[in-house]
N, C-alpha and C positions, 0 to 999 in steps of 0.2 A: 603528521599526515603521511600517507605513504601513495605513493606513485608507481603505476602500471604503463601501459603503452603509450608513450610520448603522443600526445593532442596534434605535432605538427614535426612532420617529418618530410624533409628536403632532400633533393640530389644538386649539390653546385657543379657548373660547367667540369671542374678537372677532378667530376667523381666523389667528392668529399661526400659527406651525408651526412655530417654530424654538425647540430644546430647549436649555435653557445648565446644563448638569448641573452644581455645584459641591459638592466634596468636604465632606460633611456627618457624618463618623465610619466611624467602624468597630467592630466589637465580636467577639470570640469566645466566642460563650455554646457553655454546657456542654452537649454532646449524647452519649446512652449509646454511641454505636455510630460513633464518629470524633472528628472534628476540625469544625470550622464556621467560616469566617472571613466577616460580613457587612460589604461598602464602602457605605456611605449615600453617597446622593449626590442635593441638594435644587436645583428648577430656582431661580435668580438671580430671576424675575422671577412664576413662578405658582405656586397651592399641591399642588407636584408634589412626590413624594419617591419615589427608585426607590434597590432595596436589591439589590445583586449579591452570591448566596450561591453562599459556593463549599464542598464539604462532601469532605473527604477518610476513607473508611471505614476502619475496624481491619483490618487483612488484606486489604487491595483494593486492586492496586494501579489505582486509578482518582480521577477528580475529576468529582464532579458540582455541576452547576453550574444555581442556577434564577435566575431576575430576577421582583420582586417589585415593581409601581406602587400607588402608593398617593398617592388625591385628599386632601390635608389640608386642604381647605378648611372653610369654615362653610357649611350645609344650604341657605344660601340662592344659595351658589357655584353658577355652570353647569358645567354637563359638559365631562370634558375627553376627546379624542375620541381611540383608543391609533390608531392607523393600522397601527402594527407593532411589535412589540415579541418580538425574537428575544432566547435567553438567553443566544445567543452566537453571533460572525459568526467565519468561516472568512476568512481573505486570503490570497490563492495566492501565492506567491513569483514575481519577475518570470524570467520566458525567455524565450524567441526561440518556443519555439513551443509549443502546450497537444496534448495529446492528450485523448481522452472516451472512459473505456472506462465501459461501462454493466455490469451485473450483473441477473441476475434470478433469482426466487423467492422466497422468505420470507422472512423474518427469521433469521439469526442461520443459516442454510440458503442461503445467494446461492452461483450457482454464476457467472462468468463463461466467456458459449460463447467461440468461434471461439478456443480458447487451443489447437492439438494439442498431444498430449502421446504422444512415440513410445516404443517397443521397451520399456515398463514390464510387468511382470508383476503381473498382480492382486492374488494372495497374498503378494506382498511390499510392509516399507517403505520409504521412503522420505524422506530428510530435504532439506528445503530447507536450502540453505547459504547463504544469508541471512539468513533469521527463524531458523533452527532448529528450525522445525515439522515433524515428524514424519507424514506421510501414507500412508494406507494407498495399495496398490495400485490397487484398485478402483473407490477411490473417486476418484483422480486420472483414471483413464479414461474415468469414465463422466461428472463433473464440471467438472476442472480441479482445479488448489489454487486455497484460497479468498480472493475476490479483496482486497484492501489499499484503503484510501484512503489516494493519494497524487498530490501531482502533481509530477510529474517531466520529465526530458528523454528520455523512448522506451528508456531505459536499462533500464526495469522489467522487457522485454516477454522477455529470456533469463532462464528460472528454470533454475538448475541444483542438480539432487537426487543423491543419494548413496543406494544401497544401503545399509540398514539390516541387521547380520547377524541371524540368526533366532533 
């Protein structure tokens, strides 16, 4: 696996900046509504302890995931200063070349433009034959189907959909 911009980056009181996380437990406490797995992990040299919670739900299939810093010091300890602290960094897979497709409107509502989409009939569906998602007519025209996070080799940009019978 390979690693880009450090997820969590600190300034300690006498300027240091350099974080040395070392494996300090794990625990799975009991939660009503899943699973809970917490990695501890304590810096080598300040009174730093940062907890990576990963929480998988009954019936979901999803992973959510938070990051937790926590100063262990005594009150008379200086400030430790978070500079950044992401719950979790993306690393793109190496290729020859990136494409940027962008997405706009709301939330959970992104429609991706400049996608045409020809000779579809409104009041019918449609199935992508890759995901398997099912789209309405309608809404593929007036929209697009909804766009994916992925990065790829330009292979993404052919959707091919399938008449749903009625």
């Amino acid at each position: 696996m390979r690693y880009a911009h450090a997820g969590v980056q600190v300034r300690f009181p006498d300027g240091v900046r350099d974080l040395e996380p070392h494996p300090a437990g794990e625990e799975v406490p009991p939660h009503e509504d899943g699973t809970e797995l917490v990695l501890r992990f304590t810096d080598r040299h300040y009174p730093l302890t940062l907890e990576a919670h990963y929480r998988l739900r009954a019936g979901i299939d999803l992973i959510e995931r938070h990051l937790v810093l926590r100063h262990t010091g005594t009150p008379t300890d200086r400030t430790i200063t978070i500079v950044r602290a992401d719950s979790a960094t993306w690393v793109l897979p190496r290729l020859g070349e990136y494409r940027l497709s962008q997405v706009r409107g709301q939330w959970c509502a992104e429609t991706r433009p400049g996608l045409p989409l020809r000779a579809l009939e409104p009041a019918a569906r449609y199935r992508d034959t890759v995901t398997g998602v099912v789209h309405h007519g309608a809404i593929l025209l007036t929209h697009g189907p909804h766009p994916d996070l992925a990065a790829d080799d330009h292979a993404s940009t052919l959707v091919h959909l399938i008449r749903e019978p009625a």
